[in-house]
C-alpha positions in Angstrom: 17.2 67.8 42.0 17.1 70.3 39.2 15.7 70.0 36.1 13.9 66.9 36.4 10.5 66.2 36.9 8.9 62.9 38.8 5.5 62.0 37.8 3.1 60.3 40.2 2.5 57.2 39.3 -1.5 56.1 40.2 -2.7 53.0 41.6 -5.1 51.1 39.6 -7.5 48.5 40.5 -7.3 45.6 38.8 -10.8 44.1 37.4 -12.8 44.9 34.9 -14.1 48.8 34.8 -16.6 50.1 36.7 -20.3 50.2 34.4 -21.8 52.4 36.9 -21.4 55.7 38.4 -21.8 56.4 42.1 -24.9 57.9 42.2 -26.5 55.1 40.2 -25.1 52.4 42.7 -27.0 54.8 45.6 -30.2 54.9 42.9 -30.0 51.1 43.5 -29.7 50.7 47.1 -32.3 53.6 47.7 -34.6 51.2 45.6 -34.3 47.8 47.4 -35.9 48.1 50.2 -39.0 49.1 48.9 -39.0 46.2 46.5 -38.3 44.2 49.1 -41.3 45.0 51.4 -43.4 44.7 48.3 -42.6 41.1 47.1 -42.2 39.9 50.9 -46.6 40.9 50.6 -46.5 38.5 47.6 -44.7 35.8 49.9 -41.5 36.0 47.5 -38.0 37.1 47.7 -36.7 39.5 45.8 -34.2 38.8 43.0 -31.6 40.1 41.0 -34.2 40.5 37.9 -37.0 42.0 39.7 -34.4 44.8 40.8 -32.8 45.0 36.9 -36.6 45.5 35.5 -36.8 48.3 38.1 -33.4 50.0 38.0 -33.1 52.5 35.7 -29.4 53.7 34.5 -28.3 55.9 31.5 -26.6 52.6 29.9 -28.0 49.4 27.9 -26.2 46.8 28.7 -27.1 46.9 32.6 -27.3 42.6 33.5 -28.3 40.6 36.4 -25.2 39.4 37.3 -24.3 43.4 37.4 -27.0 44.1 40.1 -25.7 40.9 42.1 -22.2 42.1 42.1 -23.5 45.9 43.2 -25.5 44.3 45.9 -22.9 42.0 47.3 -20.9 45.2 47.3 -22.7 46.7 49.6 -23.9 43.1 52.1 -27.4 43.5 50.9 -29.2 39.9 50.5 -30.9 39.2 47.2 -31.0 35.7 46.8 -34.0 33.7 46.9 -33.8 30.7 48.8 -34.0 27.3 47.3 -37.1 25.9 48.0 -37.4 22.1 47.5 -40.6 19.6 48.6 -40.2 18.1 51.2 -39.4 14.2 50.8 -41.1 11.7 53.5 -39.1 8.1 54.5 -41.0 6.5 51.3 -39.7 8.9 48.9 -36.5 8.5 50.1 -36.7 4.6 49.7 -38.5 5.3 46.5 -35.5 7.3 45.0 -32.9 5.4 46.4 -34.0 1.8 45.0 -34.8 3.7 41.6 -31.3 5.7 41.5 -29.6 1.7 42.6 -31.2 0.4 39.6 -30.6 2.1 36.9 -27.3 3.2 38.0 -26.2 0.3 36.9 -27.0 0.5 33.3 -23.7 2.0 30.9 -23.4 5.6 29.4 -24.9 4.1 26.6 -28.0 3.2 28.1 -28.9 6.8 28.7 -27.5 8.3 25.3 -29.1 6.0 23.2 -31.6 3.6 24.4 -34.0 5.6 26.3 -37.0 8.3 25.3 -37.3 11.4 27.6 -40.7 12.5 27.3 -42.0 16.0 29.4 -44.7 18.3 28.6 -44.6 22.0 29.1 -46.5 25.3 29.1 -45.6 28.3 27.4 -47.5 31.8 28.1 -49.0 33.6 25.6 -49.7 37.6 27.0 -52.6 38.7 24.7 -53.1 42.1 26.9 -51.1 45.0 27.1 -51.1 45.2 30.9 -50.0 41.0 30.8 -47.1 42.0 28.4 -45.6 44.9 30.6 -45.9 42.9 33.5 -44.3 39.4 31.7 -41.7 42.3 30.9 -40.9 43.5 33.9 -40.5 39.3 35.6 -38.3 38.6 32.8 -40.1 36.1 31.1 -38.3 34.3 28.8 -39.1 32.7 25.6 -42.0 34.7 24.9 -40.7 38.2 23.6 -38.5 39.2 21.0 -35.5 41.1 22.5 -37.1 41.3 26.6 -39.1 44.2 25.2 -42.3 43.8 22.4 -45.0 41.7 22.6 -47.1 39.9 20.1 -49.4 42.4 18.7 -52.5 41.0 19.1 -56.2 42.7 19.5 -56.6 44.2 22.8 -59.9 44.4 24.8 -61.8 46.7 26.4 -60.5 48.9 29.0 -61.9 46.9 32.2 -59.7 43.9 30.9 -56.5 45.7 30.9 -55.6 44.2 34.4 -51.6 42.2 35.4 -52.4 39.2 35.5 -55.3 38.9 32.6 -55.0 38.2 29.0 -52.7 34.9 30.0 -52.9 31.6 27.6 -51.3 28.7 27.5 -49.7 26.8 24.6 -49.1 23.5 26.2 -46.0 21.1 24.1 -45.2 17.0 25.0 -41.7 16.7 23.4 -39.8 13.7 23.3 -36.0 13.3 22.8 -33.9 9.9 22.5 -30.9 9.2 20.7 -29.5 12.6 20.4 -32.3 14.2 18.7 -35.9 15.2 19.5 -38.3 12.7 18.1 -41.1 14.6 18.4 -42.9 18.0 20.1 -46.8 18.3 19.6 -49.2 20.6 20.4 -51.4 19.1 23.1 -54.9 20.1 24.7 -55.8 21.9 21.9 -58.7 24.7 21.4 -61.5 23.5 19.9 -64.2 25.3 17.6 -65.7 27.3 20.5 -62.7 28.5 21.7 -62.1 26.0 25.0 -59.0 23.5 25.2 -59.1 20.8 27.5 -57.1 20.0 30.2 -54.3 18.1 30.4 -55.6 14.7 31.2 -54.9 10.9 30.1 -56.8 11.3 27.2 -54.4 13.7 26.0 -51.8 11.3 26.7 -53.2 8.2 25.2 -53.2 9.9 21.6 -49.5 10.5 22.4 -48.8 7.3 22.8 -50.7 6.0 19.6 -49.6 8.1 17.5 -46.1 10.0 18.2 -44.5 7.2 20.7 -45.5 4.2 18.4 -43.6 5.9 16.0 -40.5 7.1 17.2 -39.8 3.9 18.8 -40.5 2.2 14.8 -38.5 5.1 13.5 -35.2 4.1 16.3 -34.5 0.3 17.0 -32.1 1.0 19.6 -35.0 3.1 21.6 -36.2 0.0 24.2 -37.3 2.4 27.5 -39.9 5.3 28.1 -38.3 7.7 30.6 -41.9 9.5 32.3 -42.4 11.0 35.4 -45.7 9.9 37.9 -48.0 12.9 36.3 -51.1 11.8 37.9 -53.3 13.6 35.7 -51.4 12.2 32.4 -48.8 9.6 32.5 -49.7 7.7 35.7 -53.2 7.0 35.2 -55.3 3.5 34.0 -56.0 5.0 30.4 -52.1 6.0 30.3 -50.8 3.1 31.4 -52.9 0.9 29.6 -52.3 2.3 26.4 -48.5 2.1 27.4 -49.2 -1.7 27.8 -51.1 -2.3 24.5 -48.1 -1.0 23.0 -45.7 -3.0 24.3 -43.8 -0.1 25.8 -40.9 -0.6 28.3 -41.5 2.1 30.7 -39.1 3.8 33.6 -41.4 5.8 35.8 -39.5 8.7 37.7 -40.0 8.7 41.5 -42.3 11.4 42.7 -41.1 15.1 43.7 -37.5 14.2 41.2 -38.0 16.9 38.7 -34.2 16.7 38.7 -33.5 12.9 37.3 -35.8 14.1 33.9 -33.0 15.5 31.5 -36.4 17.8 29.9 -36.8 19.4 33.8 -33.4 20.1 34.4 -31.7 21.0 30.9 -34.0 21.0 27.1 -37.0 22.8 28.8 -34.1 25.8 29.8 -31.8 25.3 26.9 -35.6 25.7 25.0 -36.4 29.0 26.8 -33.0 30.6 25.7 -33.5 30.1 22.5 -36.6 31.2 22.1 -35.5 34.4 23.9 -32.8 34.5 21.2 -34.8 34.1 17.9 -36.6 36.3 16.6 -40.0 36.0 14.2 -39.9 37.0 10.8 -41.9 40.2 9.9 -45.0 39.2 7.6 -44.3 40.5 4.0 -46.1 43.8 2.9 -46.9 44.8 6.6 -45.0 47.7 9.1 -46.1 45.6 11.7 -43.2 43.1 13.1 -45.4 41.5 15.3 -46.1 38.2 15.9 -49.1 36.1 15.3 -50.7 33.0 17.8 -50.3 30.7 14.9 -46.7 32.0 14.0 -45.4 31.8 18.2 -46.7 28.4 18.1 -44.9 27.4 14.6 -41.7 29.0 15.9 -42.0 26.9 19.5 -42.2 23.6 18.0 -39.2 24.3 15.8 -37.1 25.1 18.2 -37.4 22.0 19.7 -36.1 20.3 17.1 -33.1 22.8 16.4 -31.4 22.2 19.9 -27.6 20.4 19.1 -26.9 17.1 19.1 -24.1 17.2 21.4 -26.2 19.2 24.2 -28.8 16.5 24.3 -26.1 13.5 25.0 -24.6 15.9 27.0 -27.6 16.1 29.4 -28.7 12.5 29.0 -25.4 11.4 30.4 -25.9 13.5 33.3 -27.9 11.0 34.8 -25.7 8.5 35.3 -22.5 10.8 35.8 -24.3 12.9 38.6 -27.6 12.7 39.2 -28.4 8.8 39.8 -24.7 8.9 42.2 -26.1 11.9 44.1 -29.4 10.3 45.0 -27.2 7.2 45.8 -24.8 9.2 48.2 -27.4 11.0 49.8 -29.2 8.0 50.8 -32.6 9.0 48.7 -32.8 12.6 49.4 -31.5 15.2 47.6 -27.5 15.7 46.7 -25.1 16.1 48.2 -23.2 19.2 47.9 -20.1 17.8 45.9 -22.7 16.3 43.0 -24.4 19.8 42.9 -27.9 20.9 43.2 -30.8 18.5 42.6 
């Protein structure tokens, strides 16, 4: 046919486009093995993150959902396992009675009438070795944008060793009624330096002083939602003091991290947003680093700034999945259709 042309029309894949080139795919798989021998020494698995903080690409915006997909591509396993405690015949009766119980209380039992308390650490790296490495695991709620540290004095040269220059800044938080009631800096230094450890007597001022109050501060508060910390909650000083002040207390079964809405939601929704914030620069300085005192500050208000909604959200969890799932597995951990415990 003359005088007319035909142009080949080409095939596209459908998807989103391709982030990385070939050779950076091959850069990847060249580089898991390795890393794989390395945290199998450590007794670990290694992840999606430990492979991102390694993988070096000419582009930015390289995630760990990214190195998952390349991975899959290509059949390699990444995934670490779930590892959960093992649960002997009396803390599966345990559970079970406790899910049977309070399964039976409404939606607005858990939203409004009941105090979830929960302590937690957050890590402050003081060394330049501790920040690189806290760098490289992806440590989150510590450094402002995955990359700087606080700048803080270093020590000598002997100190600078992964895995030194680690500190502790150790929060009990309490939320009820759709808002935290209260987040307090426990086990702290004292003149010399040393902080305690977290003990009952930590806990008793806790309860004399924060508790008392937010239950005055909220009438419709009746129930303190704990876990069976043996060092802390579950102790003669912590429980007494519980008793003297007339506290109604629901006492989480042992190894059920997930029936705590702190374990399984705040403490994560917490760690996000302190990845996301980021501390103001001190006036009259170059230096936008970030101060002990000022870290501290900025964890306790974020505590406080978490949403409304997200809070109900995960205090209705409990009785829309969690307490069923207990109940359907017969005291051990869910079943698959109520998701993971």
């Amino acid at each position: 046919m003359k005088g007319r042309t035909f142009r080949r029309v080409s095939k596209r894949k459908s998807g989103r486009p391709r982030k990385t080139t070939r050779a950076e795919d091959k850069a990847l798989l060249k580089l898991l093995k390795p890393l794989q021998k390395r945290w199998h020494k450590r007794k670990g698995e290694c992840t999606a993150r430990v492979i991102k903080a390694h993988w070096k690409t000419a582009r930015k915006d390289i995630d760990k959902s990214l190195v998952s997909r390349r991975l899959r591509e290509a059949g390699k396993p990444w995934r670490r396992p779930v590892r959960k405690l093992p649960l002997t015949v009396k803390d599966k009766k345990e559970g079970l009675a406790f899910a049977i119980k309070y399964n039976r209380k409404p939606y607005e039992f858990f939203d409004r009438h009941v105090l979830y308390i929960d302590n937690k650490k957050w890590p402050i790296y003081n060394t330049l070795d501790s920040k690189e490495y806290a760098t490289m695991q992806c440590v989150r709620g510590m450094y402002r944008g995955g990359a700087d540290g606080m700048e803080m004095a270093l020590p000598g040269k002997a100190k600078h060793r992964k895995g030194t220059g680690y500190k502790s800044l150790n929060i009990l938080a309490g939320f009820g009624n759709g808002q935290c009631r209260f987040a307090v800096e426990v086990c702290k230094a004292n003149a010399e330096g040393k902080a305690p450890n977290w003990c009952a007597d930590e806990y008793v001022k806790v309860v004399e002083r924060e508790i008392r109050k937010a239950f005055s501060d909220d009438p419709e508060l009746h129930v303190l939602w704990r876990d069976q910390d043996p060092t802390g909650y579950a102790t003669k000083k912590g429980r007494k003091a519980e008793a003297d002040a007339g506290l109604t207390v629901a006492e989480v079964p042992h190894r059920r991290p997930g029936l705590n809405p702190l374990d399984y939601t705040f403490h994560d929704a917490l760690e996000r947003k302190m990845k996301e914030t980021e501390p103001a620069a001190p006036e009259d300085s170059d230096d936008d680093g970030e101060t002990p005192a000022e870290y501290k500050l900025r964890a306790r208000q974020a505590y406080f700034q978490l949403p409304e909604d997200s809070i109900r959200r995960g205090c209705r969890d409990l009785k829309k999945r969690r307490l069923p799932g207990v109940i359907a597995a017969k005291g051990g951990y869910f079943a698959p259709r109520y998701g993971s415990d």
